[in-house]
C-alpha positions in Angstrom: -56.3 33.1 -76.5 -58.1 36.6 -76.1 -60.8 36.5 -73.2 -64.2 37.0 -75.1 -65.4 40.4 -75.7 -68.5 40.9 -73.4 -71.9 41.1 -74.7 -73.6 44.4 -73.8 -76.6 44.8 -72.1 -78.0 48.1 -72.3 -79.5 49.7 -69.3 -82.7 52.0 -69.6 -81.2 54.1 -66.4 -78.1 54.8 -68.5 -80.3 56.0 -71.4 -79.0 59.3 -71.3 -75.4 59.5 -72.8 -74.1 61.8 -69.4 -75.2 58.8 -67.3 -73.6 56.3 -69.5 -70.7 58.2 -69.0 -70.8 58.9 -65.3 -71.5 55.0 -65.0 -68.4 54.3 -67.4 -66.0 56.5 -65.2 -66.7 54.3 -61.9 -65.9 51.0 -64.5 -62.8 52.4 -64.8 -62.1 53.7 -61.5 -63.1 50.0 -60.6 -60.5 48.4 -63.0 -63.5 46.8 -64.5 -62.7 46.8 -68.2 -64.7 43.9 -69.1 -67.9 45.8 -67.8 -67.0 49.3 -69.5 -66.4 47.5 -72.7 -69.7 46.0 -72.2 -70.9 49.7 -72.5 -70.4 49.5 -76.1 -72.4 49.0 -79.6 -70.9 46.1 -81.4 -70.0 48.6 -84.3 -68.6 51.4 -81.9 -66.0 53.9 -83.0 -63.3 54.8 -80.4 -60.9 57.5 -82.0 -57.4 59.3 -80.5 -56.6 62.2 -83.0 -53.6 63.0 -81.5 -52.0 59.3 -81.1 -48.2 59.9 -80.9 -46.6 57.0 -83.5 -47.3 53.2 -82.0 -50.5 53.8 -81.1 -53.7 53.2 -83.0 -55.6 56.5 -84.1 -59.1 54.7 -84.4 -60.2 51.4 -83.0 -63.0 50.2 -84.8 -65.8 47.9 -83.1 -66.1 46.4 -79.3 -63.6 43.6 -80.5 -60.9 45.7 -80.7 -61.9 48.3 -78.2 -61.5 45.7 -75.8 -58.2 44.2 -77.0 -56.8 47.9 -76.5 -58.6 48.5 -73.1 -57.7 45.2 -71.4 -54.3 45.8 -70.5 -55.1 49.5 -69.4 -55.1 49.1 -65.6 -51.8 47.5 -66.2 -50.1 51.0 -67.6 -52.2 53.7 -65.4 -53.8 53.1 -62.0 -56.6 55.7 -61.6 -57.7 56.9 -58.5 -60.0 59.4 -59.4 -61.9 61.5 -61.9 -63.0 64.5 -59.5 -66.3 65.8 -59.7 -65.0 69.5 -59.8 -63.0 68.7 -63.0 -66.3 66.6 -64.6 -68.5 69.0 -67.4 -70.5 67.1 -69.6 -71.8 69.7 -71.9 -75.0 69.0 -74.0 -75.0 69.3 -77.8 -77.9 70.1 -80.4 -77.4 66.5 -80.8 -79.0 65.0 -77.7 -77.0 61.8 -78.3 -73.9 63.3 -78.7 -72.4 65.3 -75.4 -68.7 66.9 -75.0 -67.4 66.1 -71.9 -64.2 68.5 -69.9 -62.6 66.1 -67.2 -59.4 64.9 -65.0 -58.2 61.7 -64.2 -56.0 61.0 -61.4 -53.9 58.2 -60.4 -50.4 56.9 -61.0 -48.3 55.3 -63.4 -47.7 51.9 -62.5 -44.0 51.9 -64.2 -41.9 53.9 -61.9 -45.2 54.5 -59.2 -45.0 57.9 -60.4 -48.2 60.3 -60.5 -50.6 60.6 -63.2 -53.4 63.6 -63.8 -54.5 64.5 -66.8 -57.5 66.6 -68.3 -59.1 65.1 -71.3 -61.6 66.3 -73.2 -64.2 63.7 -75.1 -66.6 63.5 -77.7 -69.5 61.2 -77.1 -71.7 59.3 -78.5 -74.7 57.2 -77.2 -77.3 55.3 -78.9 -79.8 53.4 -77.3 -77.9 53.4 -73.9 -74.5 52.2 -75.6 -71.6 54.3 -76.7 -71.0 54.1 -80.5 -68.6 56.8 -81.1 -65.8 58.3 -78.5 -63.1 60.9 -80.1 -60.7 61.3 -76.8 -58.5 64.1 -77.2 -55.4 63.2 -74.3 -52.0 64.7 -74.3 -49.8 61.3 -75.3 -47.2 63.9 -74.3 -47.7 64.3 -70.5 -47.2 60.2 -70.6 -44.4 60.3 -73.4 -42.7 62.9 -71.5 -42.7 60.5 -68.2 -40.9 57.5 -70.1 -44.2 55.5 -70.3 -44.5 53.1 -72.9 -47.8 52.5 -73.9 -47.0 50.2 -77.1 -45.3 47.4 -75.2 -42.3 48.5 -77.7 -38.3 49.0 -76.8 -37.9 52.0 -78.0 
C-alpha cells in the first residue's frame, strides 16, 4: 500500500513562488520527497513536454505527483543545484516565475555522474505550487542506459 500523500502546510515565508522554490530545491537535495510533495496544491499540475515514450507527460494532482516522485532518489542522487547555475526570472505574472538551473549528482545505476540544466515554469498560489512545466533532456539520461520506467527494454 502507497504511503499517504502528505498534507501541505503552506508557509507565509515561502509566499513568494522564488522562495517556494529555493525551499523545494534543498527538499530535494535532502531526499525529502514527502516534504517537497507537501509543497503542493491538492489540484497541482506537474507537466514534462518532452517525456521520451514510458513516461508520463502530465501528472495531475499531489496524489500522483507523489507516486512519481517517491522513488526519485532511488534513480538520481543529487548533490547539488549550484547557485551560479540558479536564475529565477520574474514574469508579468507575479505568481508565475521561469526558473534556468543545474542539478548535479549521480546516477545510482552504474554510480555514474549526472548534471543537467533544466529550465521550469512555475507556478505558486498561496505559498503552494499548482503548476510546474519542467523542460529536461530525457536524452542526457536515455543516452546513459538509465531506465526511468522500471521497464526491460
Amino acid at each position: 500500500m502507497p504511503a499517504p500523500t502528505p498534507t501541505p502546510h503552506p508557509s507565509p515565508t515561502l509566499a513568494s513562488p522564488a522562495a517556494l522554490y529555493r525551499h523545494g530545491l534543498r527538499l530535494l537535495l535532502d531526499k525529502d520527497i514527502a516534504g517537497w510533495v507537501a509543497l503542493w496544491a491538492e489540484d497541482g499540475v506537474m507537466e514534462f513536454p518532452f517525456a521520451p515514450p514510458g513516461l508520463p507527460g502530465r501528472l495531475d494532482g499531489r496524489a500522483a505527483i507523489a507516486d512519481y516522485m517517491r522513488p526519485y532518489p532511488d534513480h538520481i542522487d543529487l548533490y547539488d543545484f549550484p547557485e551560479a547555475d540558479l536564475r529565477i526570472h520574474q514574469t508579468a505574472d507575479p505568481g508565475t516565475i521561469v526558473v534556468e538551473m543545474r542539478g548535479v549528482g549521480r546516477l545510482v545505476a552504474g554510480d555514474r555522474p549526472f548534471d543537467m540544466t533544466y529550465i521550469a515554469v512555475v507556478t505558486a498560489r498561496d505559498g503552494l505550487f499548482t503548476s510546474y512545466r519542467d523542460y529536461w533532456n530525457p536524452l542526457a539520461v536515455l543516452d546513459a542506459g538509465i531506465d526511468l520506467t522500471g521497464s526491460t527494454r
